[in-house]
Every structure is written in C-alpha cells, then in structure tokens.
C-alpha positions as CSV (number, residue, x, y, z in Angstrom):
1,X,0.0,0.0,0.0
2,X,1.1,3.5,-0.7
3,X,0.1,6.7,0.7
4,X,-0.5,10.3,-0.7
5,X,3.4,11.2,-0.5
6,X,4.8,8.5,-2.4
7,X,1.6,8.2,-5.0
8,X,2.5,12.4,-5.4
9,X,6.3,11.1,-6.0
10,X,5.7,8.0,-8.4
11,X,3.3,10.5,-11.0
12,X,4.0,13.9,-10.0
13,X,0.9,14.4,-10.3
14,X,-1.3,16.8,-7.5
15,X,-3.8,15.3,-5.3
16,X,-6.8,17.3,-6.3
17,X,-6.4,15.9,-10.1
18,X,-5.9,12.4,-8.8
19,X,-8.6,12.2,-6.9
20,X,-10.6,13.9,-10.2
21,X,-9.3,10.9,-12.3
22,X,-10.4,8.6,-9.8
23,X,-13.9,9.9,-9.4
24,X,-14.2,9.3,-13.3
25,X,-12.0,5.8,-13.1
26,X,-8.8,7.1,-15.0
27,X,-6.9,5.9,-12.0
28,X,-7.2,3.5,-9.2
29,X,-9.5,4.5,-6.5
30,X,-7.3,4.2,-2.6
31,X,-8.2,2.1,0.0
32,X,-9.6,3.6,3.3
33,X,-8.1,2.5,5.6
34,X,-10.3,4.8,9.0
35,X,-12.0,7.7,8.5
36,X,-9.3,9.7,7.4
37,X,-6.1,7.9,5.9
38,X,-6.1,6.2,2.2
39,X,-3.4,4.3,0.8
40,X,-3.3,3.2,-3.4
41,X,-2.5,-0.2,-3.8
42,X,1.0,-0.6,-4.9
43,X,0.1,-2.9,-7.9
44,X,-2.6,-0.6,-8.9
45,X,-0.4,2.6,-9.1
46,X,2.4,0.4,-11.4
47,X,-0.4,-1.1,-13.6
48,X,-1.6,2.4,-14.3
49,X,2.2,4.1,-14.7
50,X,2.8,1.1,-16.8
51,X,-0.3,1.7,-19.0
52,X,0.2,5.5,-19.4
53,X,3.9,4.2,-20.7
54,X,2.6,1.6,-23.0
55,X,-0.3,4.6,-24.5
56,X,3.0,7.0,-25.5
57,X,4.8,4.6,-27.3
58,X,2.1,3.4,-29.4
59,X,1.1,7.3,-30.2
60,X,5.0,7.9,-30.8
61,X,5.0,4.5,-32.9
62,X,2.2,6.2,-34.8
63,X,3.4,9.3,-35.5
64,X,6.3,8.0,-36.7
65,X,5.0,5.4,-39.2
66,X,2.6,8.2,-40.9
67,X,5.3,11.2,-41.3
C-alpha cells in the first residue's frame, strides 16, 4: 500500500487531479483505511504508470509510421 506522498512522487501528479481521475475511473480509487487515511495499492499505481507508458509509445509509434 502507498500513501498520498509517495503516490504524489511515483506520477507527480497533484492530489486534487488524482482524486478527479479517480472519481471518473482514469486511476485506481485508494483504499480507506479509517475515516481519514487512504493508501493506493501498490500494484494498482504500477499497472496504471505502466499503461500510461505503454499509451505513448504506441502514439510515438504512430506518429512515426505516418510522417
């Protein structure tokens, strides 16, 4: 499991447009663990890092291939 800090660190992405993206199931919902702390599921956050990887290469693959 991974809280806020390291989620922030692995994406570099803000919490206020993470939590957007998981309202709208662009990216793993966290885990509540209480009423007040989350964590992401480790596996969840790679999957989803991986996937965003895997998206630009085919667009750059693309690109290429037509010009």
């Amino acid at each position: 499991m991974r809280r806020w800090p390291k989620v922030h660190h692995l994406t570099g992405l803000c919490r206020s447009h993470i939590h957007s993206m998981a309202a709208t199931e662009l990216f793993p919902n966290p885990v509540k663990h209480g009423a007040r702390a989350s964590a992401w599921l480790e596996s969840e956050i790679s999957s989803w890092i991986a996937d965003r990887i895997q998206e630009s290469r085919s667009i750059n693959v693309k690109q290429e291939s037509e010009a």
